[in-house]
N, C-alpha and C positions, 0 to 999 in steps of 0.2 A: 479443139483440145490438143494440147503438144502431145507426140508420139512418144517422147524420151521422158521419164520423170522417176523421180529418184522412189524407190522406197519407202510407205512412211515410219519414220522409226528406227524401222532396221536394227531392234533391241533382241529380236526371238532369232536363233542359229538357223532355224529353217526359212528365214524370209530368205526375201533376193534384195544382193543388191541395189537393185535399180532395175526399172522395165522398159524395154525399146517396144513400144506398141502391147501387145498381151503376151510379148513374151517374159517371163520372169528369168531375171541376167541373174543366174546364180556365180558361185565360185567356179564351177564346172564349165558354166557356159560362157563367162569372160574370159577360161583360158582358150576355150573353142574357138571363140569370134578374134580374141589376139592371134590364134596362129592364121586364122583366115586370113586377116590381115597382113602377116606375115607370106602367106602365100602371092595375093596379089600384089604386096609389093615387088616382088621376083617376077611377078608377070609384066609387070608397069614399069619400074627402072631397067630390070636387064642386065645392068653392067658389073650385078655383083657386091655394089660398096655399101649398100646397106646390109644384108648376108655378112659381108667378113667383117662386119662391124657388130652384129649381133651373136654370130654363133661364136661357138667356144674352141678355140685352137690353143694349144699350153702355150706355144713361147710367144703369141701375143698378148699372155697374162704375165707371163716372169718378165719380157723383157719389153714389152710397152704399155704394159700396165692396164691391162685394157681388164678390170676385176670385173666391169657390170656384165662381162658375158657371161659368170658363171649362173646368172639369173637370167639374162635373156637369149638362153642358144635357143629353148625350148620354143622359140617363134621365129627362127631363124632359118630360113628355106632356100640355099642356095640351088636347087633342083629340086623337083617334085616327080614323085612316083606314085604307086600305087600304094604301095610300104607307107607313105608319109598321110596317106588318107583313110588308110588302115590303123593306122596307130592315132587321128584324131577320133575317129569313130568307137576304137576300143576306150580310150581316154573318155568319152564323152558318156558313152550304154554303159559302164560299170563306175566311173566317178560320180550318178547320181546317185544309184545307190550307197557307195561310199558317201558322200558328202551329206545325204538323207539322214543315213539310220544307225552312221557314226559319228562325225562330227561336226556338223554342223557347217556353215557356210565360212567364218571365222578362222577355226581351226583347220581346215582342210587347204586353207590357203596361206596359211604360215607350214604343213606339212608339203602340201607343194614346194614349198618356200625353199626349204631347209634338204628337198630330195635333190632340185636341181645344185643350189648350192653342193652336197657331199656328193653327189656325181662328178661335178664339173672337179672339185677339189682332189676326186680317187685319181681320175685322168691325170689330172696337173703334177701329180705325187708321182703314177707311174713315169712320166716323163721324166721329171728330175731325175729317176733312179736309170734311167733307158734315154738317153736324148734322142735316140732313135726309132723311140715310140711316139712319134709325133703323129696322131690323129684328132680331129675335129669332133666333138657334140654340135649335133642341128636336128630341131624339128620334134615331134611328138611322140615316136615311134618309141622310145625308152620310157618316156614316162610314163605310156599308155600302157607298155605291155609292166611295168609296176603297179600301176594300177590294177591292172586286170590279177596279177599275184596276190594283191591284197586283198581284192573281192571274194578271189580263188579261196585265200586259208581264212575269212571269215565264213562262208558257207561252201564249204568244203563240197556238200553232198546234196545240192542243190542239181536240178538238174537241167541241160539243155536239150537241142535238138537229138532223135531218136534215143532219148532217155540216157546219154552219157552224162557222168557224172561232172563237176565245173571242178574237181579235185583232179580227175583225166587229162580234160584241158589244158589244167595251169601246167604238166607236168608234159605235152606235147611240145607246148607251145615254147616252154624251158627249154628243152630240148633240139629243136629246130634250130633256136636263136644259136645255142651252144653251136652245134654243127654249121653252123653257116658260120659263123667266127670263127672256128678252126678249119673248115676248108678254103674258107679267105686267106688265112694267115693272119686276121688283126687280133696279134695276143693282146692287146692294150684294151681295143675293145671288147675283148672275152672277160680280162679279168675286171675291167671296170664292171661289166653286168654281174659276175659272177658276185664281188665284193656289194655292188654297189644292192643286191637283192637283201642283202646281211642287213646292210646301213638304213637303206627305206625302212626296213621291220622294224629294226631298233628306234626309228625317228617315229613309225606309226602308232608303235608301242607306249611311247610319251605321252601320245596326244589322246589315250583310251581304246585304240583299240587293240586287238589282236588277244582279249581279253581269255581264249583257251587255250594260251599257249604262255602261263605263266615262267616256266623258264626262260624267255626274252626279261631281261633283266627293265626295271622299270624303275628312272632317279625320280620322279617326282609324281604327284598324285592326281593325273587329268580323269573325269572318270569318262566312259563312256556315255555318247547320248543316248537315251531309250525315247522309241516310238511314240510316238502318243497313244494313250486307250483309244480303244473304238469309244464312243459314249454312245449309248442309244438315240436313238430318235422315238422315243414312246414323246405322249402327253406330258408327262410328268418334265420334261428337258425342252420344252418350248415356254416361253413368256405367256404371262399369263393377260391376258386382252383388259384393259381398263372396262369394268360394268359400265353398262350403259343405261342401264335400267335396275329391278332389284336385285338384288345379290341371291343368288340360289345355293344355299347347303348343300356342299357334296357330301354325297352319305359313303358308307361301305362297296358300293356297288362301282365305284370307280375306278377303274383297271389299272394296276401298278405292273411296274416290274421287279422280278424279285432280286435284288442284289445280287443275291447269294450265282444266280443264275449269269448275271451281267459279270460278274469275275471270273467265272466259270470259263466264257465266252471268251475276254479279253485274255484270259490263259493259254486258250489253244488259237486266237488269230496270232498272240505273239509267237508262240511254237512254228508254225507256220509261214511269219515273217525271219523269224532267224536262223529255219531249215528244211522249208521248202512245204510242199502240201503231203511229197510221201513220207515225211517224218511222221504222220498221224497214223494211228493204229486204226483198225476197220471200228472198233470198237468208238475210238475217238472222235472220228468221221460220223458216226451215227447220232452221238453225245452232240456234238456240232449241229448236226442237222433236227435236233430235236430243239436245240436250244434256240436257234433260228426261229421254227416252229413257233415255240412259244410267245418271245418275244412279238411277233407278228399278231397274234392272240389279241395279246394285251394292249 
């Protein structure tokens, strides 16, 4: 059986594009495996000319025209640190969830699309204005920690390690970036992140999400993808077995589930999925655990 095979279909936003052995190559994880790529290129040539041909430097866009870097800095590794493995990794643990339980495989890759483009494009603008602001775009470290802002203001109040909140986070991690561009001195690179946080929101905001924060202005009508229900596993959601013999009348005595209970259910997993488990009241936590209960019953 070949290792590589595509998809079948590939019509539902949460499939994967394509599978290399049981892993499912989603939008998230073919930009993973391209910067991979991009890394061991930089291990294997060495000499650089693949790097200054991918990442993004302005006047080799104004004046030799080199436009496909404002799409391919983001795999462009003319040096590797710890920074550029830290930002596939943040890129990689918060772009599933983004790509999951907002938009699909589709959309999350023309939103990718369109951040590296208006990044690459803020630079190339500061430049023209500063010819003296001549700095490069390379490697993941921007678009991960974008990533992770977006994650940040859809659940805000989610929590992580020793119960900080992922709203804390986004606002250290803002932080740090800012201070270390100002005590470098790369104003080009401060104001690209600074502007370039504005333009992501507004481009994420197209595509459906960042849906509690309707003041981000929004031209057109993508809506938001929603989760899937849970659907039960009772009796009643499996296939029923061709008779092999007489057909027995089921009476009254046959165990259902009661709707009304199975909505109940899918109301507070979705609670849950869009803000976390301490969003549930003790009250609701109990409701939960009865409703569990039941179903099991049945």
């Amino acid at each position: 059986m070949s290792r590589f095979r595509l998809s079948p279909g590939g019509k539902r936003p949460h499939e994967p594009w394509f599978h290399i052995g049981t892993l499912e190559v989603t939008t998230t994880w073919l930009v993973v495996l391209l910067s991979i790529v991009g890394i061991v290129l930089f291990a294997v040539v060495g000499d650089g000319t693949v790097e200054m041909n991918l990442l993004l430097f302005p006047p080799f866009v104004t004046d030799l025209g080199k436009v496909w870097s404002l799409v391919t800095w983001p795999f462009a590794y003319p040096s590797v640190s710890l920074l550029d493995a830290l930002g596939i990794f943040f890129f990689w643990y918060f772009g599933r969830d983004v790509e999951r339980d907002i938009f699909g495989r589709v959309r999350w890759a023309w939103v990718l699309a369109l951040w590296a483009v208006a990044l690459g494009l803020i630079l190339v603008g500061l430049y023209e204005l500063a010819p003296q602001w001549a700095y490069a775009l390379d490697g993941m470290s921007l678009l991960g920690i974008m990533t992770l802002l977006l994650w940040v203001a859809e659940w805000p109040n989610r929590m992580f390690l020793f119960n900080i909140p992922a709203w804390l986070i986004g606002v250290v991690y803002v932080g740090i970036d800012v201070i270390s561009y100002i005590g470098n001195r790369e104003w080009p690179l401060l104001w690209d992140f600074l502007i370039g946080i504005v333009v992501c929101g507004f481009i994420a905001r197209q595509f459906g999400a960042l849906g509690d924060y309707p003041w981000i202005p929004r031209l057109f009508g993508v809506r938001r993808r929603r989760p899937k229900p849970v659907r039960s596993t009772g009796p009643q959601d499996r296939p029923a077995p061709r008779p092999s013999g007489p057909t027995v009348v089921q009476g009254p005595w046959t165990p259902t589930v009661d709707p009304r209970d199975e909505a109940r259910m899918n109301e507070l997993l979705e609670k849950i999925h869009e803000h976390g488990a301490g969003s549930l009241t003790e009250a609701e936590k109990a409701e939960l655990n009865e409703l569990r209960l039941r179903r099991r019953r049945s």
